[in-house]
Every structure is written in C-alpha cells, then in structure tokens.
C-alpha positions in Angstrom: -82.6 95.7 68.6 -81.8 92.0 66.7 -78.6 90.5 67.7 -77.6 90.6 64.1 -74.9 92.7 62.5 -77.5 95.3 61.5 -81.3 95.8 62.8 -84.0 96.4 60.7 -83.8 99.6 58.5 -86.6 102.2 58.8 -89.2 102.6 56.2 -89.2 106.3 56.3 -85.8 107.4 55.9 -84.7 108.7 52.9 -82.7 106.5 50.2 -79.1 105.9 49.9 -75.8 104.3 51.3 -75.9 104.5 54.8 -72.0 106.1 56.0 -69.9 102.8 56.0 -71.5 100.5 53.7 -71.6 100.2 49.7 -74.1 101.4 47.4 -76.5 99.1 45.5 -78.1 99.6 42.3 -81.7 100.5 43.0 -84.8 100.0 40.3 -86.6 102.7 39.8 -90.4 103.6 41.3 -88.4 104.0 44.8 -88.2 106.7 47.0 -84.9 108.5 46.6 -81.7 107.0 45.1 -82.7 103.2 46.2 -85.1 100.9 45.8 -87.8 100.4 48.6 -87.1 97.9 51.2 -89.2 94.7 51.2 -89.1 92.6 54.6 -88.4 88.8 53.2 -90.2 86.1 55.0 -88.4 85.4 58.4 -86.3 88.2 58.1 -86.0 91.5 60.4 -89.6 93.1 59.6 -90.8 89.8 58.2 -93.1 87.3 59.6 -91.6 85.3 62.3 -89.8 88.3 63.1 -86.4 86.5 63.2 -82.9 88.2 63.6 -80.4 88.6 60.7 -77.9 86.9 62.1 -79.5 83.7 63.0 -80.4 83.2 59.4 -79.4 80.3 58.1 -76.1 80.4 56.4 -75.6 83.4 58.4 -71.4 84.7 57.7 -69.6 84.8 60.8 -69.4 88.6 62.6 -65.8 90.5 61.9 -64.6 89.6 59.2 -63.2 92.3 56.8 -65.4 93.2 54.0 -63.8 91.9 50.9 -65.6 89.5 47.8 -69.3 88.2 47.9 -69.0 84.9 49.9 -70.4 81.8 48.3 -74.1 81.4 49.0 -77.2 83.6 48.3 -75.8 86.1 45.3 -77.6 88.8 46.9 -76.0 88.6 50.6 -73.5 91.6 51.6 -70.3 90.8 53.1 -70.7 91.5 57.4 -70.3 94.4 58.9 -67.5 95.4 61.7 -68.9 95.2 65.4 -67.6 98.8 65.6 -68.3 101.2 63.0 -66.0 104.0 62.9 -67.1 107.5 63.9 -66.1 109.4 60.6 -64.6 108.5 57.4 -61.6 110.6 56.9 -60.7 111.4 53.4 -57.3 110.2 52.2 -57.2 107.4 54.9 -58.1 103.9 54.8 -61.2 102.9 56.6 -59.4 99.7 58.3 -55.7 99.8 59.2 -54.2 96.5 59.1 -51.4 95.7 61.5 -47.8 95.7 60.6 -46.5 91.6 60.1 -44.4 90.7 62.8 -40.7 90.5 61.6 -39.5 86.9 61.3 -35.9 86.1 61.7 -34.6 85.0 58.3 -32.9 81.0 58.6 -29.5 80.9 58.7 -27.2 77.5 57.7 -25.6 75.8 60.6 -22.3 76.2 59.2 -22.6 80.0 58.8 -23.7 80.9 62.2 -20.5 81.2 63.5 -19.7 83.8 60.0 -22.7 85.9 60.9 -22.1 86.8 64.6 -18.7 87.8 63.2 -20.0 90.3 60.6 -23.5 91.4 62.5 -23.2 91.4 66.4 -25.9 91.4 68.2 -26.3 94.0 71.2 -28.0 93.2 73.9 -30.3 96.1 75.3 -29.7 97.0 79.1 -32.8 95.4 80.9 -33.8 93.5 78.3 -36.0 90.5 79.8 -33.9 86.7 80.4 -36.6 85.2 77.8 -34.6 87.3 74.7 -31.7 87.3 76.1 -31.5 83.1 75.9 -32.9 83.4 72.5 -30.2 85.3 71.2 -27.8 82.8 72.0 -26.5 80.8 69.5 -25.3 76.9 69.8 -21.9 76.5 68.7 -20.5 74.6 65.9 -20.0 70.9 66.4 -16.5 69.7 66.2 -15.5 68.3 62.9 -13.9 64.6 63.0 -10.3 64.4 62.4 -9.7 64.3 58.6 -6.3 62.7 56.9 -5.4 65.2 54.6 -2.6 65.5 51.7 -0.8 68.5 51.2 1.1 69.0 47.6 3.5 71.8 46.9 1.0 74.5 44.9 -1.9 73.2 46.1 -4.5 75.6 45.7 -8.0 76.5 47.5 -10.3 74.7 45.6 -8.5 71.6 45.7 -7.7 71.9 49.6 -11.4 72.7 50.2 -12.3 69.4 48.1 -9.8 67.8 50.6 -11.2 68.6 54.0 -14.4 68.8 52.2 -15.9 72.4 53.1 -16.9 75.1 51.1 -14.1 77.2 49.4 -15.5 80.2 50.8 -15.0 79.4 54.3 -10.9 79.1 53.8 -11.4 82.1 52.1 -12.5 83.8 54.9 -10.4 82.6 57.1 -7.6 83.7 55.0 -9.5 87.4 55.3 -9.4 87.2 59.4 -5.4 86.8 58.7 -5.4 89.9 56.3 -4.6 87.4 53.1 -6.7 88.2 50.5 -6.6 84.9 47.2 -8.9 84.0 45.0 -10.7 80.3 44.7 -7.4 78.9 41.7 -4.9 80.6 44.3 -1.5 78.6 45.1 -0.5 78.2 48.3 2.7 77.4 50.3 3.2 74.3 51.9 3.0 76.4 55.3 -0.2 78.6 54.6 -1.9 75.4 53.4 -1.0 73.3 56.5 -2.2 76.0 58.7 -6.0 76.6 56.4 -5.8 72.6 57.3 -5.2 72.1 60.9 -7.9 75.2 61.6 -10.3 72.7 59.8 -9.3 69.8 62.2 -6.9 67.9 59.3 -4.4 65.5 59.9 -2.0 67.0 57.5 0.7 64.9 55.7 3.2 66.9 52.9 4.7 65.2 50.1 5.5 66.2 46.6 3.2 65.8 43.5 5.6 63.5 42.2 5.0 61.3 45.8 1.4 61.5 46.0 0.9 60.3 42.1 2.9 57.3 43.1 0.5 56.5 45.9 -2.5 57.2 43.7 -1.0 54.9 41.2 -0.2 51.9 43.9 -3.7 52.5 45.0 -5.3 51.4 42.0 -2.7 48.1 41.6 -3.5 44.9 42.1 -1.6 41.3 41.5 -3.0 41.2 38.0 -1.6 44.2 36.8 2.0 43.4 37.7 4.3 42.5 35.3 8.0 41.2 35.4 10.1 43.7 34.3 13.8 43.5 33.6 16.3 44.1 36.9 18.5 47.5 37.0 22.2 46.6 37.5 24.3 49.7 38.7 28.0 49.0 38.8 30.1 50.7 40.8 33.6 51.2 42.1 36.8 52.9 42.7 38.3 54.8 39.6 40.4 53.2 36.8 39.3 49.8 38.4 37.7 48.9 35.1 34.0 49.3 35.3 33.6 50.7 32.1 35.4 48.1 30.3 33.4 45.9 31.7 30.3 47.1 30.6 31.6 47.7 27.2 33.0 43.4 27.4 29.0 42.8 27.7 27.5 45.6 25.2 30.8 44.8 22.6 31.6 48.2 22.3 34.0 50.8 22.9 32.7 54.0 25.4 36.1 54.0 27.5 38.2 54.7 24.1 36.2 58.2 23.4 35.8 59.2 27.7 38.5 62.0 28.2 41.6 61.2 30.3 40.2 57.6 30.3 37.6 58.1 33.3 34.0 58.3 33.0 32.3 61.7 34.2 29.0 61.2 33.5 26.2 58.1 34.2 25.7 56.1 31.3 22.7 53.6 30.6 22.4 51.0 28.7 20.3 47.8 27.9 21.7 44.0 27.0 19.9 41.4 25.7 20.5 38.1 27.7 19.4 35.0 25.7 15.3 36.2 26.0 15.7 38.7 28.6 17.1 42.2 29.1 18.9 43.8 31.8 19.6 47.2 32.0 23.3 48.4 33.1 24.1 52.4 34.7 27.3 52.8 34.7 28.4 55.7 37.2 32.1 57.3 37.7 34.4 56.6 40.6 36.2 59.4 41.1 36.1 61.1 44.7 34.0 64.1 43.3 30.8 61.9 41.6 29.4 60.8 45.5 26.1 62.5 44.4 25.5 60.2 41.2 27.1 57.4 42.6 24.4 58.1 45.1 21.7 58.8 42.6 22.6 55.5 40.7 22.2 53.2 43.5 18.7 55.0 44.6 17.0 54.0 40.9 18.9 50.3 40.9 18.0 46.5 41.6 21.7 45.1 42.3 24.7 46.7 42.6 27.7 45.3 41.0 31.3 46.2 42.6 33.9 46.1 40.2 37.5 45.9 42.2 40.5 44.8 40.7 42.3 41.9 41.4 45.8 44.5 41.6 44.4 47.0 43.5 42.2 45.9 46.0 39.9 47.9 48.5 40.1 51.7 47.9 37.9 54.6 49.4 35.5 54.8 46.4 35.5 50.9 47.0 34.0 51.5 50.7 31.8 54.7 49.6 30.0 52.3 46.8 29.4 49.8 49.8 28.1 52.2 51.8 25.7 53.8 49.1 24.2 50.4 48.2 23.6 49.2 51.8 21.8 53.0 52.4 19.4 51.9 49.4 19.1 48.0 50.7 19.8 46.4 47.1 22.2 43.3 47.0 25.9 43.4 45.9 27.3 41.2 43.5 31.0 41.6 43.5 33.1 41.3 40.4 36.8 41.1 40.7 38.5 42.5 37.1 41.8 42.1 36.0 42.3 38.7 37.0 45.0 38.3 33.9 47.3 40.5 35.1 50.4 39.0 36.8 50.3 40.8 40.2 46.4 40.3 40.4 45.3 38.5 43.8 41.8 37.8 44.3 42.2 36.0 47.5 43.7 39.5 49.4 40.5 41.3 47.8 38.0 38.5 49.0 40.0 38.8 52.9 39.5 42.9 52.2 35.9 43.1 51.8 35.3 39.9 54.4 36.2 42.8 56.6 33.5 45.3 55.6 30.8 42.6 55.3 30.6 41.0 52.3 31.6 37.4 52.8 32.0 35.4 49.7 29.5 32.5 49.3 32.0 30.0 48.9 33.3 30.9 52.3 29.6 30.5 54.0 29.0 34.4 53.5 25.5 35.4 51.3 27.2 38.1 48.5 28.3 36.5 45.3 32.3 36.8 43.6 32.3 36.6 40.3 36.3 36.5 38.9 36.4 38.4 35.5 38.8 39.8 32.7 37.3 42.6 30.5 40.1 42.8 28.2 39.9 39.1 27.4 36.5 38.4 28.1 36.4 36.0 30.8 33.6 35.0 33.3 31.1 37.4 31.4 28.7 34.6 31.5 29.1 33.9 34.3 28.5 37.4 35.9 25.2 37.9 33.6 23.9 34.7 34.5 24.3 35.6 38.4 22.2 38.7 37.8 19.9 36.9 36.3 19.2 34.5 39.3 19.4 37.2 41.8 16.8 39.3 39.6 14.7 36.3 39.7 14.8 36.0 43.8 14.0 39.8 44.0 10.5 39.1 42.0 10.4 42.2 40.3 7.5 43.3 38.7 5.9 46.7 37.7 2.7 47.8 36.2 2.9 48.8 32.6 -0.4 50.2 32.3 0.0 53.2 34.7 0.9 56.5 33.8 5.0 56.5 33.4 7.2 57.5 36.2 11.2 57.1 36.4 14.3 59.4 37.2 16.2 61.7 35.4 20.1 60.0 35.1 21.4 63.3 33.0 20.3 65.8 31.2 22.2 68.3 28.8 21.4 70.8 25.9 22.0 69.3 22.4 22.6 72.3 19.9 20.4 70.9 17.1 17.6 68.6 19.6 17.8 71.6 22.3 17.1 70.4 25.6 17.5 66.3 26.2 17.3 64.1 29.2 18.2 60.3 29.5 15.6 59.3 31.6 15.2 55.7 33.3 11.5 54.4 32.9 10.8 52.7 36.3 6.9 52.2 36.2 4.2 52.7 33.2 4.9 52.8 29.5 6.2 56.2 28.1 4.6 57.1 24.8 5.1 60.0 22.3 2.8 63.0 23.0 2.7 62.2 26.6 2.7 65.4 28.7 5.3 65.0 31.8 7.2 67.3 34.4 10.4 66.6 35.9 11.2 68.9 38.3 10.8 72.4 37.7 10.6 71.5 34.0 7.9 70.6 31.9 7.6 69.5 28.8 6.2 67.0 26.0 7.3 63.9 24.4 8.2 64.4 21.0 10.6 61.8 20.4 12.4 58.9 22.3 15.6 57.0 21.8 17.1 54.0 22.9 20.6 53.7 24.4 21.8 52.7 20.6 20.2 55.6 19.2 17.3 54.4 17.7 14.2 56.2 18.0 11.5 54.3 19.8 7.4 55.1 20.2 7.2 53.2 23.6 9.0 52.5 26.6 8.4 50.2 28.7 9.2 50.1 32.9 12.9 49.0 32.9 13.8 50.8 30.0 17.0 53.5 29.7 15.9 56.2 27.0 17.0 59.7 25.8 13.3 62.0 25.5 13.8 65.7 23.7 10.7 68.4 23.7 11.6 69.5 27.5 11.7 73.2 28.3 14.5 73.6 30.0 17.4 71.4 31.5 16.3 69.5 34.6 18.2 68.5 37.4 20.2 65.3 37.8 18.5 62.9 39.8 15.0 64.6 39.1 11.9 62.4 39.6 10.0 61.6 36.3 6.4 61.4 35.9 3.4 61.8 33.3 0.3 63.8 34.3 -2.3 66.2 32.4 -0.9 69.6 31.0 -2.8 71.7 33.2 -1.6 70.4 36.3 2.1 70.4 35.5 2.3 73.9 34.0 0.4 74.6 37.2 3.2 72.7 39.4 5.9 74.1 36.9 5.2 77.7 37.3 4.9 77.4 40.7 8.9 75.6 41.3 10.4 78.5 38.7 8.7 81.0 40.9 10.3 79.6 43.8 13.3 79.2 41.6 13.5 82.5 40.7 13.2 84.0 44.2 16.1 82.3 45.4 18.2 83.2 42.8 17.5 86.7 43.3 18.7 86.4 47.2 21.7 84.5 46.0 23.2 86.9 43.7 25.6 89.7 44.6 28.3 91.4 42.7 31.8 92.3 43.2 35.5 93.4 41.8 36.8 91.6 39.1 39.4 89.4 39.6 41.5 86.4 37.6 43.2 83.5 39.4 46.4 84.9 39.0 46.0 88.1 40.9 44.1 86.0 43.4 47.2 84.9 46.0 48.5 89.1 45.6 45.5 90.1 47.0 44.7 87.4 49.6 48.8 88.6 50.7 47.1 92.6 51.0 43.9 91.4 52.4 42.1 93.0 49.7 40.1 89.1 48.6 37.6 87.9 50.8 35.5 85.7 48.6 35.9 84.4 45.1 32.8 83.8 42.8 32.8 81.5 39.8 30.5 80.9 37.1 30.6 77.5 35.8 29.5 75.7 32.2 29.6 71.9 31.6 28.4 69.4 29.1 25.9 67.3 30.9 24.0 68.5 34.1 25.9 66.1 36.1 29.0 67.6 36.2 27.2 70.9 37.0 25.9 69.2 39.9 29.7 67.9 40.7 31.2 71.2 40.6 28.8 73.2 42.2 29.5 70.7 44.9 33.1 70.2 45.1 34.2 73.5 44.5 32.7 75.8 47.5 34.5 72.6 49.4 37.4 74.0 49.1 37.3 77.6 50.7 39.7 78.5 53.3 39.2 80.8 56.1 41.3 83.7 53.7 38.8 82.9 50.5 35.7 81.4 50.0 34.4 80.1 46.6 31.0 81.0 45.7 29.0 79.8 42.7 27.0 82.2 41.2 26.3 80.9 38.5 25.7 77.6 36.7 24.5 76.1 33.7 24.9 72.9 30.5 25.8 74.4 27.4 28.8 76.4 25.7 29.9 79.6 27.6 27.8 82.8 26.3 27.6 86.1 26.0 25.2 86.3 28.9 27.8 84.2 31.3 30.4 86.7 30.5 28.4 89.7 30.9 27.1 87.9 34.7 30.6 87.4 35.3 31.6 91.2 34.7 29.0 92.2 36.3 30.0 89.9 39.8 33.8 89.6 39.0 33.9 86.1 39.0 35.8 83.6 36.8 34.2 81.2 34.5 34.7 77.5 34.8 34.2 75.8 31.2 34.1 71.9 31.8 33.8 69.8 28.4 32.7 73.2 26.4 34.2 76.2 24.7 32.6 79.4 24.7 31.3 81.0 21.6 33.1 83.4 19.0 30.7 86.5 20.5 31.6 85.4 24.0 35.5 84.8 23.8 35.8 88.2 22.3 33.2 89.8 24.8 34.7 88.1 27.9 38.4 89.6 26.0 36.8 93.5 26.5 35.4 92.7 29.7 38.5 90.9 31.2 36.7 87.8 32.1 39.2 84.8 33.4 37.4 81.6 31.2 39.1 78.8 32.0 38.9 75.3 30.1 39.0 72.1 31.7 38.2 68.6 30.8 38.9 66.6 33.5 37.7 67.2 37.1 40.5 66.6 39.2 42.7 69.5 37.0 39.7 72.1 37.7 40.1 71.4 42.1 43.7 71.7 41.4 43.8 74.6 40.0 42.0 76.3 42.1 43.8 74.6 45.0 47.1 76.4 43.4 45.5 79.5 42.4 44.3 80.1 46.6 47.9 79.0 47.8 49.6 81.2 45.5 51.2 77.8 44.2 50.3 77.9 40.6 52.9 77.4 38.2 54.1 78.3 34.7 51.2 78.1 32.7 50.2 77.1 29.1 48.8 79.9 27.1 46.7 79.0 24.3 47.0 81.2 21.1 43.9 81.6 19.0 45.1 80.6 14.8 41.4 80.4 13.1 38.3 78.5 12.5 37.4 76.9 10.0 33.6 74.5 8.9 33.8 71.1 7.6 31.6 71.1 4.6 32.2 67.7 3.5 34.2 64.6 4.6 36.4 62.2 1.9 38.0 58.4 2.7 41.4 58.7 1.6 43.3 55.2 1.0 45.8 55.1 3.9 45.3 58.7 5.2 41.8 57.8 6.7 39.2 60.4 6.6 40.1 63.8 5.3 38.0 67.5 5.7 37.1 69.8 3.5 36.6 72.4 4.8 36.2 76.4 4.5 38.1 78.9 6.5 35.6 81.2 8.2 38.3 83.0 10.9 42.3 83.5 11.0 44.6 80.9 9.5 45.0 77.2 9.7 48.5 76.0 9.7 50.3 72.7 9.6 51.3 70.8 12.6 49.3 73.4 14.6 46.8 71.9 17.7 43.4 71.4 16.8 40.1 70.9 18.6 37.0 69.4 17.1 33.9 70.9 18.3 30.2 69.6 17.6 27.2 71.6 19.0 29.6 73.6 21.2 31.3 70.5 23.3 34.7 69.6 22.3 34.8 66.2 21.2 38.7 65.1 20.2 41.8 67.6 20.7 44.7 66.7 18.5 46.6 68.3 15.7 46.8 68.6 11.9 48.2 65.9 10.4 48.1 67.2 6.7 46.9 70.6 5.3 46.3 70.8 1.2 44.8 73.1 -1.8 43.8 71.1 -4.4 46.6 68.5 -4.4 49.4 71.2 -3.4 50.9 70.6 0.4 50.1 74.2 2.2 51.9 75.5 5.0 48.8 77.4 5.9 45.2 78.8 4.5 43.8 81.9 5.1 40.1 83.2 5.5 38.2 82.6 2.7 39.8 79.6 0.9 38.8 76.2 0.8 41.2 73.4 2.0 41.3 69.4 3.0 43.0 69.3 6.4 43.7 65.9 8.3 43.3 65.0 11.8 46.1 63.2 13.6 44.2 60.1 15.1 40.7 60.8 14.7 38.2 59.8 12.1 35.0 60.6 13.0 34.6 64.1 11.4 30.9 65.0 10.2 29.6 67.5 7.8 28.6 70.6 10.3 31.8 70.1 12.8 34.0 73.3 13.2 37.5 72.5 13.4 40.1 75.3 15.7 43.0 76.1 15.5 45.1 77.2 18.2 48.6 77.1 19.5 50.3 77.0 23.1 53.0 78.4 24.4 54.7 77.8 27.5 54.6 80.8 30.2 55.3 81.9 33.9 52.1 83.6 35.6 54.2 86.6 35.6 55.0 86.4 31.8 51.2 85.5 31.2 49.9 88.6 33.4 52.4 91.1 31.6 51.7 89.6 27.7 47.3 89.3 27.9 44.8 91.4 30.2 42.8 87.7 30.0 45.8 84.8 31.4 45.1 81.5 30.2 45.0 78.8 32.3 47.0 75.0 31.9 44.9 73.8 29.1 
C-alpha cells in the first residue's frame, strides 16, 4: 500500500463515490456511474509507480476537506487519516471542538465593581494554579487631590473635581442605600464624605467665595485699576454723623429721619475736585451692632464722629472695636466744635486711652476738628481721606464679573423688590443675571444715590438695582454669574430655607400685651411670639435681634415671623393662627388687614422709633405699662392732584374713599404702605367754603401742617387719639392700642 492518503483504486470495481468522499461528474463510455480510471504518468498505477503523496505539490495530510486548494484544478482536497466507520444520517461527518471560553477584559478601575456584583467561588480542591489566577491585584491608591466643595454641588461637577467617572460616586452612593441621579444636589456633608472616599483634600466655601477666587486667579497688575476709597462713619448716637455727611453732600437726610436718628445704612457718593469717595453712613444706636458691623466689613476707612460736648460713649468704643476687627484705619472727627461747652482736648485724652493717639501728639490716627452746622474743617476732613486712600493703594479690576454687598434691601410698592447694593469689584450692567443670597434675580434697572438711573457701575460705586425676586438679607454677598447656575444655587438655599422654617413654627393662645403681666401673675404665659413688619430689611434684622434679648426666665419672646413691607392679611392670619402680636416698625397695615386682624383680635402695634418698641415690651413683661394712647380710625382719603397756594404752601385735592376727614384732626401720610410724615390738618375746604369735615364720596383740598411734599397717588389718614388707662383700653376695644 503507497504512503499516500489513498492507494491506487482497482480497475474492476464498479463505479461511484466511494462512502466518504464526493462525487465527480463522469463522461460517458465508462463503466457504471464514473468515468474509467486512467493511471497519469508517475502516479499510483503509472509508470515510475510513484506514491500520491510524494507528488509534487502534494497538500499536507489532515486537513479538513473544505474549497479546492490553489494548484492543479483537478486535485481533491485530502483525506482524514481515519475514515469513519459509518455515516450516520442527521449527524455531521466531523465534529469540531467547542472554543475554549476566554475571560472577557475588564477596566482596571472596575475590577474592584465586578468582584462586588459577581463573586467568584472557589471550588473545594481546586488546583493552587486557578486558584492564584483568580486573584485580582488591587486598585492603586489615588494621589491626594485638593478639592472645592460649594453648597449644591452636584455629582457631575464633584466627579469633574476629583476627576472620576460619575458612575463610580454613584455607586458608592448605592452601597450607602442613597439612590441620585448624575444633576443631583448634594449637602455639604454627603459631598465631603463621596470626596474623602476618593482620597480629596476637601475645602468648603460658598459659591459666592469660590467665584472670588476664580476671579483673583485670572488677575494680574494690568488689570487693576484705582478705584475710589469707601469711607464708613461711625459713632455714638445724636453725635452728629448724619449732619456731617449731609455738610459734605449739601443736603438735608437728618430733617426727614424720624425722631431725628438714623435707622437704616445710607450710601452715598461725593465728588472731590476729580475724584469720588463714597460715604455709608450707619446708625448709632445700641440696637444697629449688626450694621454698624456690616458697614465696617465692606469699608476702606472708618471715620469716628464724637462730639466735642459729649466725648467717649459706648457706641463710641463699640465702633472702635468693629473697625479694629475689620483692620481699616480710623480717622477721627470731632463735631460740634462751635458749641460753648465743647472740649476737644478731654476727647483727644479719652480715646489716647483706647488707642488712638492723635498725630500731633506722636500717635499714627488722624483728628480732624469740625462743625457741621457751620461748615468748618470739611476740607480739611475730605482732603485727609483722600491721602489715606492714596497710602492704602486701592485698586480693583473692572473687567470681572461684578461682586459687592447688599447694604439694605426693602419692597417698594410700585418697583417691587429693591436692594441698595455696594459694587466692590467688576462693572454691574443692565441685564446682568446675579444672586444674592437665597435670591436671584436680573438687572433691570440701576440708580444712583441721587436717583438717577445709571446703565453701569463701576467697583466703588453705591446703587439701588430692582428686578430681584424676593427681599435679600442685609449684609448679603453680591455677585454676577450665569442663570443656570444661580437658579440652581437659589433653589437650593429656599429649600433649605423652607425646611427651617417649617421646624421653627409652632402655634399657641392668643394673647395682647395688656393681658400679658395677668397671666405671667396666674402662671398661665410661658412664651410670647411676635410677628414683626418694617420698612427696610435692616430693621428686620434689628429686631429680630434685640427683641428675643429681652426674655426673662417668666416669658420668653419668640419671633415667628418677619418680613419688609406693610402688615397683611397673611401676617394677621399667621398671627391668629400662633397668638402672637404684630410689631409694625415704619409701616401701617392695610385696609383688609386692620379690619381682619379687628375679627381675629390680633394686637398690631405701631412704632417708629426703636427704642419705644424694647420699651414697650419691657413694660408690657413687668406689668409696668402705663396709660396708653388709643388711636381712633376717622377715614381715608387719595390725593389726586397737588396745588401751590401763595402763603399756604402746597395744598391736596383729594377724594374721600373711607369715613370722614375733619379739621384739626391727626394725619398720617402714607406712600407705598410706609408712613412718611405724621402731623395734622391744617386747613380743610369745598370749593372755597371752610368745612368742618367731608364725608365719603366728596372731593376736598385739605392742608398739611408742616409738610409739603405731597404727590399725586399718596393716601392721607385720618385718625384721632385719645388718652386711656390699660384698664379703660381693655374694657372699651377687644384690639388695645398701643402708645402711638
């Protein structure tokens, strides 16, 4: 037999495929089916006698039959060395062997992931050779990584931070049980945990903070700019800082402040030959610590006005102390040097004792002797600033996005929401999209201190910005961003807002002040809430302070409630609902609420200056309060137009919408729900008839003792007051009035 893959076929057996192999087309004049086999030369039954396999060109032995192979077009793929027995139908001739499973590649960083959701089991006995396969290297330790944390950061920006992929603080958050999505906010606590387990150095601030060191990144020398300096002046009350600062502006705020002392901050900006400073005036009574504070964080010097009659007092020491806290130099200016008792020397000795040596006596703080009433050493004083400005270098860049601090904020009837606003870096421009605080909101106009409506401001600049959503907070860092990312920031601060409040809130009895000391006597008082409404956000701020001060250990006060605007229906209905009083400071509540808040018996009690609200309530725990001024409602009536009278001043016309006006009665003008002048009616007339009173529905011209600065759209009331005991009060009304 040939060593070939087949021997040579026999002539004499009959045609066809032998069991295994293909069948060929055969030509006819054959035996059988096939064509008759003709040896070629040197093949098996040819001459030379040579095998089959050692032909050249020969296809190696075992391969699988499959396609011709390239060479002679008549050559048959090999044959098997081992034929099969039989050919069983429905089977295939040659089984091929399964592929051996291959382990599919898995990423370095989600090795760790996959042990966790497939593990492995090793099978008892299994040889050591698998067994050290199936171990898996650990993760290499990531390098420490500084990392920012902002309050409502959320997943995708934190994983952008430690740079990893969102999905793997996602599953970590899954191993806790949290389940977020990718545009989730997180707490400030959450987010510093996700961090450390990711090896970051974690550092929190606010989004306010980290803008401002995104901003002083990008500075350099030649962006800076000199800007103008930010003088806060400070001091003790009545000590004449007010006149002072209207001496330099030459014009009259202390006239129009009620009971002569300021309660709010006040900006303004002087031009000084070529250059500008810009002047905050704070107030000095005991209860403004916060914004005497706040106005010495946003300032460049601090000038102390004392006066030359008074000397050192304790707001004197507290404004010291607040300007050293925020390092700023003090320029001191002694006032009233043209009064006969004044003595500048004994204030100069007084404040050599707290530190602040004159220069004239080797010391480094400059004295400046001045007069506000007559004007004197005014240039002198700006002219100081001015060089001390100039030592300080102060520049800022005006080409980065604005940032400053809210000084007050208050809601304006007909502008809604406004906010004066102290530009400290960047330019402020119309349609600029900003948040301060939990408020957000968009530039839709800006005025100046004067009231002139502006399209820029520059750093250094004081200006009042309306198109806010809501009132923000005193002392509220200002800055400019995109809209996505502060309604992002936004909603995140009202929901934590809005969770607080909800833990906060608790009801109670109703109660007024006068029943308050009978029921501390029966032990039936234990706390005391209060609602309270004031003009400007800063005195919200005050009382909300000063107020819960003084609880004893019979009462405690507790403000539930706080807001800038006139009183409403919905403060009356949260004050029936709690039993607390109302506080209205600077405001008057409206026609639905007074007569809501009469129904409910809801105290409202009207105040304009601070110290009468503490000593009220001061009276009202100690059972001390005394015979009280009730205040009679007479009518209402609109100013509709406004005539100069030779002699008389400015007169009202006005229409009677509710009750009676009547001659010589007390009068309050009100504008966009704030009271702005209390007086009486100087002269009441129909046509050019004297009245003793008009009734609802007629027209009139009434007159207003002192005052004449009426406007078209003002609402004039009339009320009268009568002089009462607390008993009297409690028998006559359900609702007592307080001293007015």
């Amino acid at each position: 037999m040939p060593s070939g893959n087949r021997g040579p076929l026999p002539q004499d057996r009959p045609g066809g495929p032998r069991p295994g192999q293909p069948m060929r087309p055969q030509q006819g004049g054959g035996q059988g089916q096939g064509r008759p086999f003709t040896p070629r030369p040197g093949g098996p039954g040819g001459p030379g006698n040579r095998p089959f396999g050692q032909r050249p060109g020969a296809v190696p032995t075992g391969t699988r039959p499959g396609p011709r192979m390239p060479g002679r077009p008549t050559m048959l793929p090999p044959m098997p060395d081992k034929m099969p027995s039989k050919a069983e139908p429905g089977k295939p001739l040659y089984t091929r062997k399964p592929p051996q499973r291959q382990r599919p590649a898995i990423d370095k960083r989600e090795i760790e992931g996959e042990r966790k959701l497939h593990p492995t089991r090793q099978r008892p006995g299994a040889g050591d050779r698998r067994a050290a396969a199936a171990v898996i290297a650990p993760p290499e330790p990531r390098p420490p990584r500084d990392v920012t944390i902002t309050e409502g950061i959320t997943i995708r920006e934190l994983a952008e931070k430690l740079d990893v992929r969102a999905k793997e603080l996602l599953k970590v958050l899954l191993d806790k049980g949290v389940f977020a999505s990718i545009n989730q906010a997180l707490d400030v606590q959450t987010a510093t945990d996700l961090a450390q387990a990711f090896n970051g150095v974690i550092s929190v601030v606010s989004f306010e903070e980290e803008m401002v060191l995104e901003v002083a990144k990008e500075e350099t020398k030649e962006n800076l700019k000199p800007r103008p300096p930010v003088v806060t002046v400070m001091g003790h009350v009545d000590h004449g800082k007010t006149s002072l600062l209207d001496a330099i502006r030459e014009a009259d705020v202390a006239g129009g402040e009620a009971g002569g002392i300021t309660q709010h901050i006040g900006a303004y900006k002087v031009q000084v030959n070529d250059r500008s400073v810009v002047f905050v005036d704070t107030p000095g009574h005991e209860a403004f610590t916060r914004m005497r504070a706040r106005g010495a964080k946003v300032t460049d010097i601090v000038v102390l006005v004392v006066a030359a009659d008074d000397g050192v007092m304790p707001q004197t020491k507290e404004a010291i102390d607040h300007a050293k806290a925020a390092n700023v130099p003090i320029v001191v200016a002694v006032n009233k040097i043209d009064k006969p008792e004044a003595q500048p020397e004994r204030v100069k000795r007084q404040l050599t004792d707290l530190g602040l040596m004159p220069s004239e006596w080797g010391g480094e703080t400059e004295f400046v002797e001045v007069s506000a009433k007559q004007k004197k050493g005014i240039d002198k004083l700006l002219e100081i600033l001015l060089l001390v400005a100039d030592l300080r270098e102060l520049k800022a860049n005006p080409d980065a996005p604005a940032s400053g601090t809210v000084l007050e904020s208050r809601v304006d009837r007909g502008r809604g929401p406004v906010a004066t606003i102290l530009v400290q870096n960047g330019t402020l421009r119309s349609s600029d999209f900003f948040i301060c605080g939990a408020v957000f909101g968009k530039v839709r106009a800006m005025f100046d201190d004067r009231g002139r409506t502006v399209k820029e401001a520059p750093p250094s600049t004081p200006i009042e910005v309306l198109g806010l959503q809501g009132v923000p907070e005193a002392g509220d860092h200002f800055q400019v961003t995109d809209e996505a990312k502060a309604r992002h920031i936004v909603d995140y601060r009202q929901s934590k807002q809005r969770d607080a409040a909800l833990l906060a809130r608790s009801t109670g009895a109703r109660i007024t002040l006068d029943q308050l000391h009978e029921q501390l006597k029966a032990g039936e008082v234990k706390e005391l809430p209060i609602v309270i409404k004031a003009d400007v956000q800063g005195s919200v701020e005050v009382l909300s302070e000063m107020l819960p001060k003084l609880s004893t250990d019979q009462v405690k006060l507790k403000i539930i409630g706080s807001g800038v605007g006139a009183v409403s229906e919905n403060d009356v209905l949260l004050a029936s609902a709690s039993g607390a009083i109302i506080i209205a400071f600077g405001v008057r509540p409206e026609r639905k609420a007074a007569d809501l808040a009469q129904q409910e018996k809801v105290d409202i009690r009207t105040h304009n200056i601070i110290y009468e609200v503490s000593d009220e309530i001061k009276k009202a725990m100690e059972g001390l309060l005394e015979p009280v001024f009730q205040e009679t409602y007479l009518g209402r009536a609109e100013v509709r137009d406004t005539f100069r009278v030779k002699g008389s001043g400015t007169v009202a016309g006005c229409y009677v919408v509710d009750g009676i006006l009547k001659r010589d009665a007390q009068v309050r003008v009100v504008r966009d729900g704030a009271v702005i002048y209390t007086s009486k009616l100087s002269s009441l007339k129909r046509f050019k008839d004297d009245a003793s009173e008009v009734r609802t529905g007629f027209e009139c011209g009434a007159g207003i003792a002192n005052f004449n600065d009426v406007k078209v759209g003002d609402v004039l009331e009339c009320f009268s007051v009568q002089k009462l005991s607390a008993a009297e009060a409690a028998a006559q009304s359900g609702v007592p009035a307080g001293k007015r």
